[in-house]
N, CA and C atoms of all chains as a GROMACS GRO file, in nm:
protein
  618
    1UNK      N    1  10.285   8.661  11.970
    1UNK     CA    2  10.316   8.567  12.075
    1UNK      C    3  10.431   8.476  12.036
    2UNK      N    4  10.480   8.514  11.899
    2UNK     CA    5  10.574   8.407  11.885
    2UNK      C    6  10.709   8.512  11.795
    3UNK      N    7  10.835   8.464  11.884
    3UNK     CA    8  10.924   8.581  11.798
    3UNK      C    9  10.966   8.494  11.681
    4UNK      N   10  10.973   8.566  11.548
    4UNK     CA   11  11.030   8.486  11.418
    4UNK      C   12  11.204   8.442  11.470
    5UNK      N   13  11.234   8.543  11.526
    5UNK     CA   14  11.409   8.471  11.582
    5UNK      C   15  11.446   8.355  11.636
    6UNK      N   16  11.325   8.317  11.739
    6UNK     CA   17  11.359   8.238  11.860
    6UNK      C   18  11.308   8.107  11.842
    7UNK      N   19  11.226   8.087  11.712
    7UNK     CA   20  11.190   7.967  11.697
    7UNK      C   21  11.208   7.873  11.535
    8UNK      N   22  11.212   7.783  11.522
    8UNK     CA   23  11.240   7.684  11.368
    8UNK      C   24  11.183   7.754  11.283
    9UNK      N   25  11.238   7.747  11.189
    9UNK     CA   26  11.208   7.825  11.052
    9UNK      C   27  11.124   7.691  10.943
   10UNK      N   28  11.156   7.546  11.038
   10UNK     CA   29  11.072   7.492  10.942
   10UNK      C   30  10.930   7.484  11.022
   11UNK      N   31  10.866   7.541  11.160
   11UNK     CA   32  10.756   7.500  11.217
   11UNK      C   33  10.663   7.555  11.110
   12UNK      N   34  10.581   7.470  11.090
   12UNK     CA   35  10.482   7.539  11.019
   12UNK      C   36  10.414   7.671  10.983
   13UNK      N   37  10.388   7.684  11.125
   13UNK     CA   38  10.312   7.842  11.155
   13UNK      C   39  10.372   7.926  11.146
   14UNK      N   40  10.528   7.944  11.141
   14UNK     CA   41  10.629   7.980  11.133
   14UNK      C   42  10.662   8.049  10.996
   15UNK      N   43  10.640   7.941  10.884
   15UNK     CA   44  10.649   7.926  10.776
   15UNK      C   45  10.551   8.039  10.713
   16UNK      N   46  10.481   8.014  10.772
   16UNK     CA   47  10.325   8.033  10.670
   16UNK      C   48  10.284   8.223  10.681
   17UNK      N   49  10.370   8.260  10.846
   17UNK     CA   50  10.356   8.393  10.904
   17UNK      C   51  10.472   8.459  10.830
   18UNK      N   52  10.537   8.360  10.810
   18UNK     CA   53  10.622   8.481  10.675
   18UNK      C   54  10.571   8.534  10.538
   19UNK      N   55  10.506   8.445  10.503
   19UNK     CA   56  10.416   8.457  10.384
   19UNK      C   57  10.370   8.602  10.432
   20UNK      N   58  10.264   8.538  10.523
   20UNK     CA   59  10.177   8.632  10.562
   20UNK      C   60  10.209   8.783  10.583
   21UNK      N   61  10.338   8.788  10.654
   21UNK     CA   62  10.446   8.900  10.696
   21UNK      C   63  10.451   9.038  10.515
   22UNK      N   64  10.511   8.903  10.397
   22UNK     CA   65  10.513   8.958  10.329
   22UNK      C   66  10.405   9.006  10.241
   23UNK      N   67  10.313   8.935  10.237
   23UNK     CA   68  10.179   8.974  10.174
   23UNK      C   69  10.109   9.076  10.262
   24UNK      N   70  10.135   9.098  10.379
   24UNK     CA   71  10.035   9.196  10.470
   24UNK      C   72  10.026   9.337  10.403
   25UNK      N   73  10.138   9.408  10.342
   25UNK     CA   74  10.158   9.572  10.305
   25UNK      C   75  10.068   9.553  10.198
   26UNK      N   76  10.054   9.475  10.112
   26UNK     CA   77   9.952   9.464   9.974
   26UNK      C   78   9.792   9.466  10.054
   27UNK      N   79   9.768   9.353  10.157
   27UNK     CA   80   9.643   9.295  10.188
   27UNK      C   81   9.601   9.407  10.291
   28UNK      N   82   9.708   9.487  10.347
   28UNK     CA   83   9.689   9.589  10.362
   28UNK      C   84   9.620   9.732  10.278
   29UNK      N   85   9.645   9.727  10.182
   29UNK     CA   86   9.593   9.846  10.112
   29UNK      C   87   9.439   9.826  10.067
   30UNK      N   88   9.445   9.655  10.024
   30UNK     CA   89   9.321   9.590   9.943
   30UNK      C   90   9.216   9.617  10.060
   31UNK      N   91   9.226   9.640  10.196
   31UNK     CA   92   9.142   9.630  10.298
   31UNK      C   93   9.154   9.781  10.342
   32UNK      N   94   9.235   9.835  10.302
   32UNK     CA   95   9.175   9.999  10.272
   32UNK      C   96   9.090  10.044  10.201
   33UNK      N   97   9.104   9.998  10.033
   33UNK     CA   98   9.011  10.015   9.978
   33UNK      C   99   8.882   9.949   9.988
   34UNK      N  100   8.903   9.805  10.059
   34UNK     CA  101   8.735   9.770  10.108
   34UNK      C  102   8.645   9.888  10.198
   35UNK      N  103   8.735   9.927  10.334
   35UNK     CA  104   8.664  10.017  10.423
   35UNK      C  105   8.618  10.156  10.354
   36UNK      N  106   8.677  10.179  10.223
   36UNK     CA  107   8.675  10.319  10.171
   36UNK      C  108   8.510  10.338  10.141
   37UNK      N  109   8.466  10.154  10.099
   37UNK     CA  110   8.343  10.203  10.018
   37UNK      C  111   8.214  10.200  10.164
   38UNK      N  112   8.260  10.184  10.242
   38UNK     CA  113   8.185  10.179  10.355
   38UNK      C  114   8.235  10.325  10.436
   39UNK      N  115   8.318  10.379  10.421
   39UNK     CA  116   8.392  10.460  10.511
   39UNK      C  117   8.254  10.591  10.516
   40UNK      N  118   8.174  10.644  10.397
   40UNK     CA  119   8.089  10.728  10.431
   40UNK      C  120   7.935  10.699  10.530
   41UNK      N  121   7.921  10.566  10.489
   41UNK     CA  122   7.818  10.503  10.643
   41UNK      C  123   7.845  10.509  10.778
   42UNK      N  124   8.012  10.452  10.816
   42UNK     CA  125   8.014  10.511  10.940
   42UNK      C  126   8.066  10.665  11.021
   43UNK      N  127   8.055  10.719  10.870
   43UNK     CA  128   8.114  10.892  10.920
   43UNK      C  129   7.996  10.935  10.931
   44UNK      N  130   7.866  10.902  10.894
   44UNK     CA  131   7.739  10.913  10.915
   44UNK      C  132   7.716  10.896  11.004
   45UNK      N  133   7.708  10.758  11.062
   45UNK     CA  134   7.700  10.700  11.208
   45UNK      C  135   7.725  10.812  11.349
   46UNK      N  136   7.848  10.807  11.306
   46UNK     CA  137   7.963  10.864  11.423
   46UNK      C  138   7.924  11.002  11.474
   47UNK      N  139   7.873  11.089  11.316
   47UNK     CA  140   7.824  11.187  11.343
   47UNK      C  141   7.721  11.230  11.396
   48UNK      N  142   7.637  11.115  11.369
   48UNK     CA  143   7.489  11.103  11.471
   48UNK      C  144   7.502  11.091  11.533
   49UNK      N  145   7.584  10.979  11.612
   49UNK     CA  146   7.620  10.966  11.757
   49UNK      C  147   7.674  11.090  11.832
   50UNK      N  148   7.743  11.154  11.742
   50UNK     CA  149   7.791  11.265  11.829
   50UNK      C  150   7.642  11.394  11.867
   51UNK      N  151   7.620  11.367  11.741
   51UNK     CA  152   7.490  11.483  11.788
   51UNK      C  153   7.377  11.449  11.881
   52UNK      N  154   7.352  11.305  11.861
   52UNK     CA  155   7.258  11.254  11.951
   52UNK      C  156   7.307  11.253  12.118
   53UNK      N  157   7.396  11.195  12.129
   53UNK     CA  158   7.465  11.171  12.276
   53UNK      C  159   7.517  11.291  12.343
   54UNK      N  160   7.570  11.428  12.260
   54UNK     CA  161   7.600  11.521  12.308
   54UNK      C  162   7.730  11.528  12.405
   55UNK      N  163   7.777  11.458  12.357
   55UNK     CA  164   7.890  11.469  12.459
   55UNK      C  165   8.039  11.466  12.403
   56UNK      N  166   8.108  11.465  12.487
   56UNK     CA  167   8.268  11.437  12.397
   56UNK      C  168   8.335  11.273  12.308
   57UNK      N  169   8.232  11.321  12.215
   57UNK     CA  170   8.247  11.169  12.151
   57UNK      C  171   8.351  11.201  12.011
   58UNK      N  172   8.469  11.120  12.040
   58UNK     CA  173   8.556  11.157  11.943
   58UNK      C  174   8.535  11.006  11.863
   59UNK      N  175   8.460  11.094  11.702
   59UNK     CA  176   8.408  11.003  11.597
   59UNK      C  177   8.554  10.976  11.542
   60UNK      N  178   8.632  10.936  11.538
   60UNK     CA  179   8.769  10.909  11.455
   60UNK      C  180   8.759  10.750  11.519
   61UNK      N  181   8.787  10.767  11.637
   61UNK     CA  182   8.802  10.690  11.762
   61UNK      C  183   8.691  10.602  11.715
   62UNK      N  184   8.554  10.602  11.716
   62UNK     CA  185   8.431  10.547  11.696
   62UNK      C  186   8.473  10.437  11.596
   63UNK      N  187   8.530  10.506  11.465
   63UNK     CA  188   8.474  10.480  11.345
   63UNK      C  189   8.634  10.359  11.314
   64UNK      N  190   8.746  10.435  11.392
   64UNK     CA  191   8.878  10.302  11.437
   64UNK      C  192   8.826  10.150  11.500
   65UNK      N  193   8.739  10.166  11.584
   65UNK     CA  194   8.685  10.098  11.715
   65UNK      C  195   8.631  10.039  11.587
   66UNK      N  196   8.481  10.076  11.512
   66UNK     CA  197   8.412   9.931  11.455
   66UNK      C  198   8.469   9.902  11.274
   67UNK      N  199   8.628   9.958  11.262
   67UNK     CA  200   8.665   9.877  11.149
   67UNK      C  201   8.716   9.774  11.231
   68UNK      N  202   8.802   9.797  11.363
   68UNK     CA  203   8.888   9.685  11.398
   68UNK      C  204   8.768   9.566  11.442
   69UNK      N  205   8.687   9.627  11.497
   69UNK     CA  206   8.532   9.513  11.499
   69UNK      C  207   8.509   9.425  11.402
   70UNK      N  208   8.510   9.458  11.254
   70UNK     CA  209   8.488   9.444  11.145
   70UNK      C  210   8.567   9.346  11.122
   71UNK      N  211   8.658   9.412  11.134
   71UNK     CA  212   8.814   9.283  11.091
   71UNK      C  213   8.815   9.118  11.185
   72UNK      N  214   8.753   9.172  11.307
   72UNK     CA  215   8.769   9.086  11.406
   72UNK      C  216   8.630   8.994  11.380
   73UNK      N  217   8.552   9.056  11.362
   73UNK     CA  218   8.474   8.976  11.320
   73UNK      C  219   8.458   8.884  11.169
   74UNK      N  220   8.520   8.914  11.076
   74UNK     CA  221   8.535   8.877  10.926
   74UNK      C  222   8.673   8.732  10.944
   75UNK      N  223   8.704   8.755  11.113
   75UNK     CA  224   8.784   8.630  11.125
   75UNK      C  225   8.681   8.450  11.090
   76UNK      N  226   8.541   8.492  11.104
   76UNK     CA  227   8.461   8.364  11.144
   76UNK      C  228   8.461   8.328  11.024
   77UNK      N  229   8.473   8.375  10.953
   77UNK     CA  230   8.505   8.356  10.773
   77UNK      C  231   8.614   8.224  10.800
   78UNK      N  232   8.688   8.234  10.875
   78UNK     CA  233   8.852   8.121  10.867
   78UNK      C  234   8.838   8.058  11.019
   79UNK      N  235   8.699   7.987  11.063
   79UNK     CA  236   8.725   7.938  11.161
   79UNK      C  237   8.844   7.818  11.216
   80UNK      N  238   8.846   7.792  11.326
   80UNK     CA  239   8.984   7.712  11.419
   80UNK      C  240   8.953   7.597  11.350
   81UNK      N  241   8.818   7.541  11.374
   81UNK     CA  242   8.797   7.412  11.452
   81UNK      C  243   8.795   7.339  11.303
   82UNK      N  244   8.699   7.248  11.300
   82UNK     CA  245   8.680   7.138  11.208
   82UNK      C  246   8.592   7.180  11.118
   83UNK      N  247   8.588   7.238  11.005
   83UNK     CA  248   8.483   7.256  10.915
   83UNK      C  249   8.537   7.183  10.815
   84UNK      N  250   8.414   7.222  10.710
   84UNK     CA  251   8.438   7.152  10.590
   84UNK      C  252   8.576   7.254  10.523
   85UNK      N  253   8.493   7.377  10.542
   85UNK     CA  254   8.631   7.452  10.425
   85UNK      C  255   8.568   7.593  10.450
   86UNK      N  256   8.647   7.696  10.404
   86UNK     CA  257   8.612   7.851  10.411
   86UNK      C  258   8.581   7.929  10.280
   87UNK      N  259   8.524   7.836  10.228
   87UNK     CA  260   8.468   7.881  10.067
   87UNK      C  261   8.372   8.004  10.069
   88UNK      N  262   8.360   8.050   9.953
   88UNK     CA  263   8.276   8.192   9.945
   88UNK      C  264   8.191   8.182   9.998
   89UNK      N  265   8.107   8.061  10.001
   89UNK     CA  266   7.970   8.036  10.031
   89UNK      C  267   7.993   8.077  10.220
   90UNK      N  268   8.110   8.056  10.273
   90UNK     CA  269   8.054   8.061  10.449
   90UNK      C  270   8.066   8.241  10.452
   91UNK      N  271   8.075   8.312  10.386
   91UNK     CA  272   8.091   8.464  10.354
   91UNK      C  273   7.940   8.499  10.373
   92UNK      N  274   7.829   8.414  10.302
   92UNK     CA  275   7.724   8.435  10.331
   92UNK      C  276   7.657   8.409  10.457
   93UNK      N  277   7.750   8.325  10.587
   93UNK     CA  278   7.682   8.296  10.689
   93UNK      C  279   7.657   8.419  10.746
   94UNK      N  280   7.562   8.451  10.844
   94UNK     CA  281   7.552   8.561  10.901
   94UNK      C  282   7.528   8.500  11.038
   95UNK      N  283   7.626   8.546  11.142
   95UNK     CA  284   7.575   8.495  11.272
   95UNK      C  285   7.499   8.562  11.339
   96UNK      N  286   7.448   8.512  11.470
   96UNK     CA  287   7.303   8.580  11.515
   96UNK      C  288   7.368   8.708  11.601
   97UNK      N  289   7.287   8.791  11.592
   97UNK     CA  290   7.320   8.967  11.622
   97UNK      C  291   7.352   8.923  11.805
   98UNK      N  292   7.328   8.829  11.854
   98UNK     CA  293   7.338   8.789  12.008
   98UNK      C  294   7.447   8.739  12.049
   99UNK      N  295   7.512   8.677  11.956
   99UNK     CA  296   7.653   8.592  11.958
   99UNK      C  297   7.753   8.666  11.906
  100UNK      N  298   7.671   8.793  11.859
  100UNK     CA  299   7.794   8.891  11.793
  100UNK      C  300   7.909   8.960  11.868
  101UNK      N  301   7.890   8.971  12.024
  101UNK     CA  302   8.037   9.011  12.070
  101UNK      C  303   8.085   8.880  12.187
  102UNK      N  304   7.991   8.790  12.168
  102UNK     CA  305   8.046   8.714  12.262
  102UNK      C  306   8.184   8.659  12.276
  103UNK      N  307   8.268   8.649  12.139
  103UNK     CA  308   8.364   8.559  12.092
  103UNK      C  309   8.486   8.613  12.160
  104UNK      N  310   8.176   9.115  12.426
  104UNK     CA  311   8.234   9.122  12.523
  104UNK      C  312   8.062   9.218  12.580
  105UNK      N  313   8.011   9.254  12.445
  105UNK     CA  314   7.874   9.296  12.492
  105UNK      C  315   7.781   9.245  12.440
  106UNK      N  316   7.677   9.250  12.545
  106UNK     CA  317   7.522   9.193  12.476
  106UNK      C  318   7.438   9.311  12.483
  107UNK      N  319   7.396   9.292  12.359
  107UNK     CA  320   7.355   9.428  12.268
  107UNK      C  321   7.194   9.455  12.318
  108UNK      N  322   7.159   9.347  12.371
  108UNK     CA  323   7.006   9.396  12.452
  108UNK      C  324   7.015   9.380  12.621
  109UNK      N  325   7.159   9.400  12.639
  109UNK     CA  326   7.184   9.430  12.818
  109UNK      C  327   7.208   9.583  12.828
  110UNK      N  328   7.213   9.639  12.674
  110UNK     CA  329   7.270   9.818  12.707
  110UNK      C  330   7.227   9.889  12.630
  111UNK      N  331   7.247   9.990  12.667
  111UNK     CA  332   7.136  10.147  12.592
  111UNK      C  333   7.204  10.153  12.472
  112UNK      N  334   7.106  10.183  12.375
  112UNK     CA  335   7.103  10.220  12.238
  112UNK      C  336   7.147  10.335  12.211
  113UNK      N  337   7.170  10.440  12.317
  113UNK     CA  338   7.258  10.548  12.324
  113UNK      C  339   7.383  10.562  12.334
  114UNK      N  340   7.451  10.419  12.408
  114UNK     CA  341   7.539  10.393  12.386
  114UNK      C  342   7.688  10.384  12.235
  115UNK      N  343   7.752  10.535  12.240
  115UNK     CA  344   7.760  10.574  12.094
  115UNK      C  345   7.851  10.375  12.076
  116UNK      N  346   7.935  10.343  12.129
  116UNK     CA  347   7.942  10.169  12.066
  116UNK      C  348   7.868  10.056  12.033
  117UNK      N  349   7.758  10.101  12.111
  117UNK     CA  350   7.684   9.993  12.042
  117UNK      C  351   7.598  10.019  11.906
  118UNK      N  352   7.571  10.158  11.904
  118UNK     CA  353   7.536  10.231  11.810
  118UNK      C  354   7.610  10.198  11.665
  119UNK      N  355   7.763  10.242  11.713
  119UNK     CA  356   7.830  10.204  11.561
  119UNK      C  357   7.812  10.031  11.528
  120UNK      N  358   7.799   9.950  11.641
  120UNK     CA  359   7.817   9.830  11.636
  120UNK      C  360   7.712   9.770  11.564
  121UNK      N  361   7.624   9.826  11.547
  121UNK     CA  362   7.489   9.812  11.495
  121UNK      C  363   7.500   9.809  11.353
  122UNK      N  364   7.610   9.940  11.342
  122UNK     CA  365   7.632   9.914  11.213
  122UNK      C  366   7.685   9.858  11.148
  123UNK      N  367   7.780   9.828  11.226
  123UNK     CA  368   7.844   9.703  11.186
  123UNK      C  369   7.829   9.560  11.148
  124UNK      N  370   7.743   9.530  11.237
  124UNK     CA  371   7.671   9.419  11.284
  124UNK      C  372   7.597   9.429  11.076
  125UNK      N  373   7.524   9.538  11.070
  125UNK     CA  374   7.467   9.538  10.921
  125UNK      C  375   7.528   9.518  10.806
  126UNK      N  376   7.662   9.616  10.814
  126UNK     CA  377   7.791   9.553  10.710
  126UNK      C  378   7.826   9.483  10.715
  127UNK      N  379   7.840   9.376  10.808
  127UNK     CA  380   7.927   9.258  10.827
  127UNK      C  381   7.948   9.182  10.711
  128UNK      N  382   7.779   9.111  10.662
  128UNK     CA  383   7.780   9.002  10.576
  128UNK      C  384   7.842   9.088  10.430
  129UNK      N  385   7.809   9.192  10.360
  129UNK     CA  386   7.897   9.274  10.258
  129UNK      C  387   7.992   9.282  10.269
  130UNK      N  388   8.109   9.345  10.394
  130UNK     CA  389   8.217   9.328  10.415
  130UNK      C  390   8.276   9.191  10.411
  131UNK      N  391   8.206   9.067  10.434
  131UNK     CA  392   8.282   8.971  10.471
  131UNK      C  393   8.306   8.933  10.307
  132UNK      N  394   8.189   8.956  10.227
  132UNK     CA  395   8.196   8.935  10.103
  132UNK      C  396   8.341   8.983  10.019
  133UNK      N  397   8.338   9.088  10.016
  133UNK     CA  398   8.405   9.156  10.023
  133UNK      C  399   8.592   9.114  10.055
  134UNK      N  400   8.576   9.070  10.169
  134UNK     CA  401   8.709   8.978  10.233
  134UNK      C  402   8.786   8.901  10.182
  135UNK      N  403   8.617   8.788  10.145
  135UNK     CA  404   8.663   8.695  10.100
  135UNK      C  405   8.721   8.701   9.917
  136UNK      N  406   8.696   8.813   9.894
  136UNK     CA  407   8.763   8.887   9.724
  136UNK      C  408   8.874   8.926   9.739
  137UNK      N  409   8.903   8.958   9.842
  137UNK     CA  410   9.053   9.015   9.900
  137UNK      C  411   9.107   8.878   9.885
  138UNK      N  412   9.109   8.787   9.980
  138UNK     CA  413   9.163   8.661  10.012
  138UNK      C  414   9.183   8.568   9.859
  139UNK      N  415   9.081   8.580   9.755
  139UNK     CA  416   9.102   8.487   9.669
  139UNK      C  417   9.196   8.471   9.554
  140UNK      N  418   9.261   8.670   9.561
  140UNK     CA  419   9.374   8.702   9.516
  140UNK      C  420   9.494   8.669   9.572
  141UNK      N  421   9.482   8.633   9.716
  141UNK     CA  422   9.647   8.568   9.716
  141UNK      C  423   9.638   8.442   9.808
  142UNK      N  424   9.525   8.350   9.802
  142UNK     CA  425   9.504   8.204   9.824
  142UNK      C  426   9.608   8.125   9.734
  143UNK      N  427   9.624   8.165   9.611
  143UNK     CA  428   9.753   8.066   9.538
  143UNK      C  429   9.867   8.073   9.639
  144UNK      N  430   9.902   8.196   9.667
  144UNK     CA  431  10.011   8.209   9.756
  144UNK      C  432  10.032   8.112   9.863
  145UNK      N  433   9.921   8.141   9.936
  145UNK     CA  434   9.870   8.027  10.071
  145UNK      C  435   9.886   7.880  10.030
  146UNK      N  436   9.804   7.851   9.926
  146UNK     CA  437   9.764   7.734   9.920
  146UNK      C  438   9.937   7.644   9.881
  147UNK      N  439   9.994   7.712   9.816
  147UNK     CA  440  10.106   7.683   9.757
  147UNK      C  441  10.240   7.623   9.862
  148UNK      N  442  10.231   7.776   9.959
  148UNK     CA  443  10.295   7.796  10.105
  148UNK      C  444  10.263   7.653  10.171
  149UNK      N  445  10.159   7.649  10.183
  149UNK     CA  446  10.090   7.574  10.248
  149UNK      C  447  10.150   7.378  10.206
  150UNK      N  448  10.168   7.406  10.055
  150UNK     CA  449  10.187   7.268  10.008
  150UNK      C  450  10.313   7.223  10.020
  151UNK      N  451  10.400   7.326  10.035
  151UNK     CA  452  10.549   7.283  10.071
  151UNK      C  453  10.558   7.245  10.222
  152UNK      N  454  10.513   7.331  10.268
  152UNK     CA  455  10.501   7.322  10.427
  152UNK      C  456  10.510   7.218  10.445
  153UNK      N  457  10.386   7.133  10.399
  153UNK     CA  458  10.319   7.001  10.406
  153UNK      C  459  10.421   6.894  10.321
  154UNK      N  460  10.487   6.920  10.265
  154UNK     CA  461  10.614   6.830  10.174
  154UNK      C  462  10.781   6.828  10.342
  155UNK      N  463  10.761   6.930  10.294
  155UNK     CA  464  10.915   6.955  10.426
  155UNK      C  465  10.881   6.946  10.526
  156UNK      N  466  10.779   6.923  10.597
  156UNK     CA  467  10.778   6.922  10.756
  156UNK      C  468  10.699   6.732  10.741
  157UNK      N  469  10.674   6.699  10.612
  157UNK     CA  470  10.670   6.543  10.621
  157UNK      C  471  10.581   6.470  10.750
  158UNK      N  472  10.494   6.574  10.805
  158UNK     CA  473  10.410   6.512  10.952
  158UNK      C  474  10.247   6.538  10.878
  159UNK      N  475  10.185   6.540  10.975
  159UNK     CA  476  10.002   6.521  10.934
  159UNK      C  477  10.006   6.655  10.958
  160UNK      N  478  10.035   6.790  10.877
  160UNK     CA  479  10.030   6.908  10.840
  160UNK      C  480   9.849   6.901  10.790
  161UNK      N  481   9.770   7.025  10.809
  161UNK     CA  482   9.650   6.992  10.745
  161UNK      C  483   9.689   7.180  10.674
  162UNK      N  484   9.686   7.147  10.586
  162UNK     CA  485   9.685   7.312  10.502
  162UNK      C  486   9.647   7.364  10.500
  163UNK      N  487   9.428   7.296  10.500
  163UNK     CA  488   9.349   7.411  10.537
  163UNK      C  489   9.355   7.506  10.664
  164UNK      N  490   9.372   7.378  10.732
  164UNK     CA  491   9.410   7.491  10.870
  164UNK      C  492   9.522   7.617  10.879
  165UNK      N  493   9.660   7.559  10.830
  165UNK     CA  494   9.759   7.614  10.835
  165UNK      C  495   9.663   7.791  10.718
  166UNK      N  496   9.650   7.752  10.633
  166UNK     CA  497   9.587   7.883  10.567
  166UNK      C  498   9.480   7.955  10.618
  167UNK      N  499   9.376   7.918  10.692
  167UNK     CA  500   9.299   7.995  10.753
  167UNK      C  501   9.345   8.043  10.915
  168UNK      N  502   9.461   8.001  10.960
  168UNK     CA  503   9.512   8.045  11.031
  168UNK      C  504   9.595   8.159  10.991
  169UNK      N  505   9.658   8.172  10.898
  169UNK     CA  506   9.712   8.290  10.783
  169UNK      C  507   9.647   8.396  10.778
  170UNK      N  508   9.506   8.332  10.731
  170UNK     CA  509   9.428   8.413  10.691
  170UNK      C  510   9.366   8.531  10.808
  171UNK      N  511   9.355   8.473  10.904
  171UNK     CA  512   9.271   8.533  11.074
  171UNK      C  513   9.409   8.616  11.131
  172UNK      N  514   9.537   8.527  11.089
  172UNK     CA  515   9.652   8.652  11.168
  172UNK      C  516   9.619   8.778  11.047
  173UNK      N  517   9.618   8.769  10.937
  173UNK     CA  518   9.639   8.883  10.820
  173UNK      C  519   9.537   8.958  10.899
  174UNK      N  520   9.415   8.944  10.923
  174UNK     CA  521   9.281   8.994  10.943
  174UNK      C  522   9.357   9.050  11.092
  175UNK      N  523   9.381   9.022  11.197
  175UNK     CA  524   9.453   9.076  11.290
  175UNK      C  525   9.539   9.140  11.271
  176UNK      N  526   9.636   9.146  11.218
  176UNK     CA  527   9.717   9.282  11.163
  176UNK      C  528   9.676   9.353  11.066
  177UNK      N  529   9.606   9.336  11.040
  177UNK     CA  530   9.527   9.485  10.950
  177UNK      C  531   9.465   9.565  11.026
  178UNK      N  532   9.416   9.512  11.165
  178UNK     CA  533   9.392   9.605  11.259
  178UNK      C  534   9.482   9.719  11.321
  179UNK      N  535   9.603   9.701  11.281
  179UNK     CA  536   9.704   9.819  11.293
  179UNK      C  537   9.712   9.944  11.180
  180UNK      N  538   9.631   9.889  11.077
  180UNK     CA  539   9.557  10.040  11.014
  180UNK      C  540   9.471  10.166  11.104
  181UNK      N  541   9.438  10.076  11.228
  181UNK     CA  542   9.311  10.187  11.298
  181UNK      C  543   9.352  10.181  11.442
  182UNK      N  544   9.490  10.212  11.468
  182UNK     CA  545   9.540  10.150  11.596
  182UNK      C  546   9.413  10.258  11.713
  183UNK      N  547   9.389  10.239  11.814
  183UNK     CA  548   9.315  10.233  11.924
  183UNK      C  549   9.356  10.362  11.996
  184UNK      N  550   9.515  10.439  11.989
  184UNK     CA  551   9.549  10.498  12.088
  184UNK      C  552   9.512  10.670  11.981
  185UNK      N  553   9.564  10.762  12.050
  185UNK     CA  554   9.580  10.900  11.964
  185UNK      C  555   9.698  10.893  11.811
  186UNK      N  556   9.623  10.908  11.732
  186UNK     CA  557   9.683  10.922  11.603
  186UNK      C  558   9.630  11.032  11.540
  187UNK      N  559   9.694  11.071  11.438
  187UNK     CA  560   9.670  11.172  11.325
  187UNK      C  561   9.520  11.114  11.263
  188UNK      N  562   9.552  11.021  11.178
  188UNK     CA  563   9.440  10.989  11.122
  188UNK      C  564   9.474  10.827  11.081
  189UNK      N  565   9.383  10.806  11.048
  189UNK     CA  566   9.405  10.603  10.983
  189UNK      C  567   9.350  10.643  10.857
  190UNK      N  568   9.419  10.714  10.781
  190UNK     CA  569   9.403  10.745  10.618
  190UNK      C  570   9.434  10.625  10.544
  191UNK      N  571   9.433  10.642  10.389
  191UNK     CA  572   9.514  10.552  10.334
  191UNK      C  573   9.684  10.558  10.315
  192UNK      N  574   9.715  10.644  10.329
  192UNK     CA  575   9.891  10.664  10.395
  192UNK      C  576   9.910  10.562  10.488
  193UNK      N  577   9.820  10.520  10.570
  193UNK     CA  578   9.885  10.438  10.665
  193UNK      C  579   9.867  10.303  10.654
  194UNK      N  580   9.812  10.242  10.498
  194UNK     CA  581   9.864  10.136  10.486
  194UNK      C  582   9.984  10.086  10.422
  195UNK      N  583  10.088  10.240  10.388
  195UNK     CA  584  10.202  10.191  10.360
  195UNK      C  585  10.295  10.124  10.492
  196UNK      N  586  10.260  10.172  10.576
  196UNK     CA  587  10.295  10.198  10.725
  196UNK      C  588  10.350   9.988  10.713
  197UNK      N  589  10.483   9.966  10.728
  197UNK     CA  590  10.520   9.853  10.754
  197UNK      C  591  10.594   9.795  10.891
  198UNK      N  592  10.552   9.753  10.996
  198UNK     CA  593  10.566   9.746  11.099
  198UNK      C  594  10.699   9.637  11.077
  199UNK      N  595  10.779   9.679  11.182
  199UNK     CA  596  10.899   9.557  11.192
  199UNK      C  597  10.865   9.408  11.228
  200UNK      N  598  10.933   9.328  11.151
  200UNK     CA  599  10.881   9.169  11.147
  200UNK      C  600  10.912   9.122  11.290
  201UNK      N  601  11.033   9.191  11.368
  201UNK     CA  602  11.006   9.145  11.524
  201UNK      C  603  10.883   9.220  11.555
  202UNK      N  604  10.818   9.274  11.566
  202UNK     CA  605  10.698   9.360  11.614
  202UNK      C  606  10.570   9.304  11.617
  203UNK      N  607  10.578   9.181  11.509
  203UNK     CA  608  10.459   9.174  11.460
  203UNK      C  609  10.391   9.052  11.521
  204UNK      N  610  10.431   8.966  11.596
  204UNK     CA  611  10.368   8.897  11.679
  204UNK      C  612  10.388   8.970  11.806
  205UNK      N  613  10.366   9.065  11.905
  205UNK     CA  614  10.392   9.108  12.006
  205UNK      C  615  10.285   9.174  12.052
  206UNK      N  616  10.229   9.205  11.960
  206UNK     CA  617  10.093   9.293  12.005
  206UNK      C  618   9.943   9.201  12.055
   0.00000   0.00000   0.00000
């Protein structure tokens, strides 16, 4: 939503998305190898689903769909608003399975 | 965007979501091990920011805002449409820096 061209190079967010820009290809891989050690649970999954549901269920698709879930959800880790801080300890929050796609 | 006791359990998404929903708190663990390797970076980013832009900058924010875009573009490891595969090859995959707020 924001082009790096068109806006101050000192705005903050600005600043900080370059970082980010350049660290992404590394934090990229490190979050490959996270999904790797999970990657045989949901090829499990997917495959059940396919056998159970019987239908044209393309497990690639499935198993794309709940890493990007994953990711999207591992955002509550770095909430907006006013907390104290995003220390290891809120890693252990677990939110309630009801509030889980509301966001 | 779903509530998980408004829809069938046959449902192959809510199915994987389930599982997800189970990995979450491991994965987030997980995340947050990713993140603590390049928090110097952030925190650092973050402290100049807060020197040169000379206003009520809050860092934590500015970094966990970092942190939630990184987590959003890592979702371009498992893009949504027809692909080959979302292997680990494709976290060399470096998207153009105009590109990367647009999505």
């Amino acid at each position: 939503r924001r082009s790096l061209s068109a806006v101050s190079y000192t705005d903050p967010h600005v600043s900080m998305d370059l970082l980010r820009a350049v660290l992404q290809p590394s934090f990229n891989n490190d979050i490959m190898a996270v999904f790797m050690k999970y990657q045989k649970f949901y090829e499990k999954a997917a495959e059940n689903v396919k056998e159970n549901v019987g239908m044209e269920v393309q497990t690639d698709h499935l198993i794309r769909e709940a890493y990007r879930n994953a990711l999207e959800h591992a955002k509550q880790l770095f909430p907006e608003g006013e907390v104290k801080r995003a220390g290891p300890g809120a890693a252990m929050k677990r939110p309630k399975a009801s509030d889980e796609e509301c966001s």
